[in-house]
C-alpha atoms as one frame of an Amber mdcrd trajectory, in Angstrom:
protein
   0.000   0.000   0.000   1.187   3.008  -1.132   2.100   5.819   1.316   4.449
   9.222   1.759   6.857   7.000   3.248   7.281   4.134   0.822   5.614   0.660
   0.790   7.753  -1.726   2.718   5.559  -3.328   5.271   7.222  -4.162   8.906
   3.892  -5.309  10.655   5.090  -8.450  12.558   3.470 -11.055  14.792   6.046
 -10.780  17.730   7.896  -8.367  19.287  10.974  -7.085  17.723  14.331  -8.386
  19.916  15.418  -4.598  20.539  12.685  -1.693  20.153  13.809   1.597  20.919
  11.454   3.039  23.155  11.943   6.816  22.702  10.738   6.473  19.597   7.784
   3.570  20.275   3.830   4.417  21.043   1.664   2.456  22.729  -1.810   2.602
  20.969  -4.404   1.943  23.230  -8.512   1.161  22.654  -8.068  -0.407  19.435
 -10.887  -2.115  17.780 -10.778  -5.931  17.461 -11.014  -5.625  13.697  -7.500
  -3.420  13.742  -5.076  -5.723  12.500  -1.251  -4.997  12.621  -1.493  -4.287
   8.739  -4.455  -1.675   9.033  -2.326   0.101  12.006   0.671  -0.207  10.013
  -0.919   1.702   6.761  -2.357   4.266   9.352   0.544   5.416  11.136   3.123
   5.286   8.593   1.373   8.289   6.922   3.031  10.641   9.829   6.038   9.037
   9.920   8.624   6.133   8.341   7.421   3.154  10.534   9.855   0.198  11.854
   7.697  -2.040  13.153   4.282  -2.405  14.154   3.091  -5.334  17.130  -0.305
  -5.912  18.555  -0.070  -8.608  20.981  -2.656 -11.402  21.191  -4.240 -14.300
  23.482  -2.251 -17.312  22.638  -5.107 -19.799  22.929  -7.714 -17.230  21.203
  -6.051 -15.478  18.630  -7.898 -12.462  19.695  -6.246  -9.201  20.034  -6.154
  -7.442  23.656  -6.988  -3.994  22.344  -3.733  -2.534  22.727  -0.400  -2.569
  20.474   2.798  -0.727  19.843   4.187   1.043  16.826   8.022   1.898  16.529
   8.863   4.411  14.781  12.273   5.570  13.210  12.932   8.533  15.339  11.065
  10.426  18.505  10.341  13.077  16.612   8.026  11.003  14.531   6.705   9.280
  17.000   6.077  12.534  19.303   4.466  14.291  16.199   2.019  10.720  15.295
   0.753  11.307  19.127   0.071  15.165  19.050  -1.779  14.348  15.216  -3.764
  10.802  15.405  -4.459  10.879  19.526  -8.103  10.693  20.045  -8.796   9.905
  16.433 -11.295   7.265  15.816 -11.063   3.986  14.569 -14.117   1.595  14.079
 -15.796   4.177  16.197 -13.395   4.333  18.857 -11.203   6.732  19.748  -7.272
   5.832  19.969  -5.584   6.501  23.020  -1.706   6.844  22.194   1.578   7.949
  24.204   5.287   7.133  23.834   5.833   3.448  25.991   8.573   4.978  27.410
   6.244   7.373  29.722   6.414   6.725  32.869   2.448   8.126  34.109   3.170
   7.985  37.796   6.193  10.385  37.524   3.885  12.324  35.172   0.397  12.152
  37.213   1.129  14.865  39.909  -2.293  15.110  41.293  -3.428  18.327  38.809
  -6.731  16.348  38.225  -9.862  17.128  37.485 -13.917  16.151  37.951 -15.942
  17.490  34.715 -19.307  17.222  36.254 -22.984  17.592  34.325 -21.942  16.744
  30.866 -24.809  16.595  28.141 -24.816  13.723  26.028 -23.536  14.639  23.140
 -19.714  15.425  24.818 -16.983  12.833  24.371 -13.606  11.657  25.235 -12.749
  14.363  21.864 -14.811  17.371  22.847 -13.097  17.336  26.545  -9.759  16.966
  25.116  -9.777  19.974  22.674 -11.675  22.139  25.421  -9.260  21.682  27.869
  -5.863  21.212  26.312  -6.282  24.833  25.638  -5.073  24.876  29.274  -2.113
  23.078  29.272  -0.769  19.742  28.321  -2.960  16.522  29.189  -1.163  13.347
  30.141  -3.996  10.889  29.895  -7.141  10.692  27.312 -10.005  12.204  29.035
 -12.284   9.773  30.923 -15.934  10.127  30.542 -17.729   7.273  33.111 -20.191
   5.461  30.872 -22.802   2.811  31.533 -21.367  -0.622  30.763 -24.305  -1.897
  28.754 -25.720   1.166  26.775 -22.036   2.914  26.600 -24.162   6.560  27.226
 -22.613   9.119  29.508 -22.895   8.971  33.685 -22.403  12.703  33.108 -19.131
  13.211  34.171 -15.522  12.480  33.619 -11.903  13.238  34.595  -8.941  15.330
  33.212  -5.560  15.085  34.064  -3.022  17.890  33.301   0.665  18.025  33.839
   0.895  20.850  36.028  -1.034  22.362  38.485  -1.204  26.164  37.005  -2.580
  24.102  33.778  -5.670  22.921  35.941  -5.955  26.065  38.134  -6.625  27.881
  34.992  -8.940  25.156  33.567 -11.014  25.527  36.949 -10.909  29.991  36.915
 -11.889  29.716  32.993 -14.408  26.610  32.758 -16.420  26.234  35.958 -20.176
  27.200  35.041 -19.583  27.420  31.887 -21.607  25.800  29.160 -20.426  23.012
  27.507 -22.754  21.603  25.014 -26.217  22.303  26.424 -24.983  21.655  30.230
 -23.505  24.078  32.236 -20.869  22.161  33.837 -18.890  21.908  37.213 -15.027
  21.961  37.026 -13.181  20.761  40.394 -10.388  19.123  41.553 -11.312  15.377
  41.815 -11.253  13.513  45.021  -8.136  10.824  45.418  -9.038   7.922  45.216
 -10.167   5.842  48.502 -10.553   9.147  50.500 -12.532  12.054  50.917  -9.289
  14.373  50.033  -9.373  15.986  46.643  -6.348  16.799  44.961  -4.526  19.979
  44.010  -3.250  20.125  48.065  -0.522  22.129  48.934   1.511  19.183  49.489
   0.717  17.445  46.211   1.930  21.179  44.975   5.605  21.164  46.901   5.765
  17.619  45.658   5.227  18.275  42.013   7.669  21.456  42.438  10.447  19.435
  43.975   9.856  16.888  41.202   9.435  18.906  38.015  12.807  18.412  36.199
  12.705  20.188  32.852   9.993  18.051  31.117   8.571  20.722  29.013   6.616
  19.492  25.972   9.007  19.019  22.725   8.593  21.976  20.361   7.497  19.954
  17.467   8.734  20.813  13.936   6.887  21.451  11.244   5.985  18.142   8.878
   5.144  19.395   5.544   4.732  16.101   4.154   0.892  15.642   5.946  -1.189
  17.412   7.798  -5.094  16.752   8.778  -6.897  18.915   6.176  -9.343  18.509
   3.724  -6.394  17.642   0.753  -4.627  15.240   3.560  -3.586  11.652   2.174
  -5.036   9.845   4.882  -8.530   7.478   4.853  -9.299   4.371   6.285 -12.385
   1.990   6.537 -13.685   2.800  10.012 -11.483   6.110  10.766 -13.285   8.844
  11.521 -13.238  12.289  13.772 -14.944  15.721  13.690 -15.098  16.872  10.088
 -13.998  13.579   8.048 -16.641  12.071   5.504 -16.717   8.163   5.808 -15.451
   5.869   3.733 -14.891   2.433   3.097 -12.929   1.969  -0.163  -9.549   2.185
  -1.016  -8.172   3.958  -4.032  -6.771   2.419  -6.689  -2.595   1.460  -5.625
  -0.218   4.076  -6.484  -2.836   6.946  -5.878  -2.785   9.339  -2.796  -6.152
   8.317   0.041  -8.488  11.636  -0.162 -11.088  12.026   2.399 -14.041  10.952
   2.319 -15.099  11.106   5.178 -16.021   5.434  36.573 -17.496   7.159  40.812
 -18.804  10.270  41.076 -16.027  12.615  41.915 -13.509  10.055  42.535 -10.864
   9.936  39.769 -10.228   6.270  38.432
């Protein structure tokens, strides 16, 4: 399949003997229909891919909704995260970050309970509301009935620094979201009746902030989500993207067609 990067395909069924992790993702939420070739032909339109593993039940065959994609450099795999994060695939959006992370050296306690949500806000509509505040570490966590998959009405964000979530709080408490008018608060911790953003969990985070800023990302002429982008796949889909389910002839460019309350999880 033809792509920006070339056509060799590195989609394996085991995990390569030496991965570099800088430059690996984890893909998370992943549809059981993904296979590593469909993931392979995604991601390797942001960036030259090395190898692409989704691991699976050995008795089963089935795939555990997860995988990992290695790319050439960090750069490409940084700039794959910031582009295709929350993007959906077979209706469900992808939740990536470099397997390297470490999230408990990353989750200093700057999160947040999103309180009376309307129905018709997702994981994608909390996301680009609130990373206007400051970087996000985690997907965005709407708690949704287990059989009908519709919204409790509230979820959880978690930023990387507490003058991120401060500001997030000041700007978006009581204001409307949707149809709702919504309630922005620090969430409690789990198994206790504390709620974070504490002065200690501030002198903590100060003592341990290092000099992680986000990585200034380049710019990538060679794609960018647009309407003239090269990028379509049968089930991929976000705000704006017609759906599609055919592939273009080969050699020619893809067009578009288109947990509880309070208590973070």
């Amino acid at each position: 399949m033809a792509s920006f990067f070339g056509t060799t395909n590195f989609y394996q069924a085991s995990q390569p003997a030496e991965r570099n992790q800088e430059a690996t993702l984890y893909v998370g939420n992943l549809d059981e229909r993904v296979s590593e070739e469909l993931l392979w032909e995604l991601m390797v339109q942001v960036g030259p891919v090395k190898h692409v593993y989704i691991p699976r039940d050995r008795i089963t065959g089935q795939t555990q909704g997860y995988g990992f994609v290695e790319f050439k450099n960090e750069m490409d795999a940084i700039y794959a995260t910031k582009v295709l994060n929350m993007v959906r695939l077979y209706a469900k959006p992808l939740r990536m970050q470099q397997a390297s992370t470490d999230k408990r050296s990353m989750d200093i306690g700057a999160n947040l309970f999103v309180g009376n949500l309307s129905q018709e806000v997702d994981e994608k509509l909390l996301y680009d509301t609130f990373s206007a505040f400051g970087a996000i570490i985690e997907t965005p966590h709407i708690m949704r009935d287990p059989e009908t998959g519709e919204s409790k009405g509230y979820g959880f964000v978690k930023f990387d620094s507490f003058e991120a979530s401060d500001a997030a709080i000041e700007t978006m408490n009581g204001q409307f979201l949707g149809n709702n008018q919504i309630t922005v608060q620090y969430a409690y911790k789990k198994d206790t009746k504390e709620r974070h953003g504490s002065q200690a969990e501030r002198i903590l985070a100060a003592r341990a902030r290092a000099v992680s800023a986000n990585a200034l990302l380049r710019p990538h002429s060679m794609f960018s989500l647009g309407p003239q982008a090269a990028l379509a796949y049968p089930g991929l889909s976000y705000p704006g993207m017609m759906p599609t389910t055919a592939y273009p002839p080969p050699g020619q460019a893809y067009n578009y067609g288109e947990k509880d309350q309070h208590v973070q999880q």
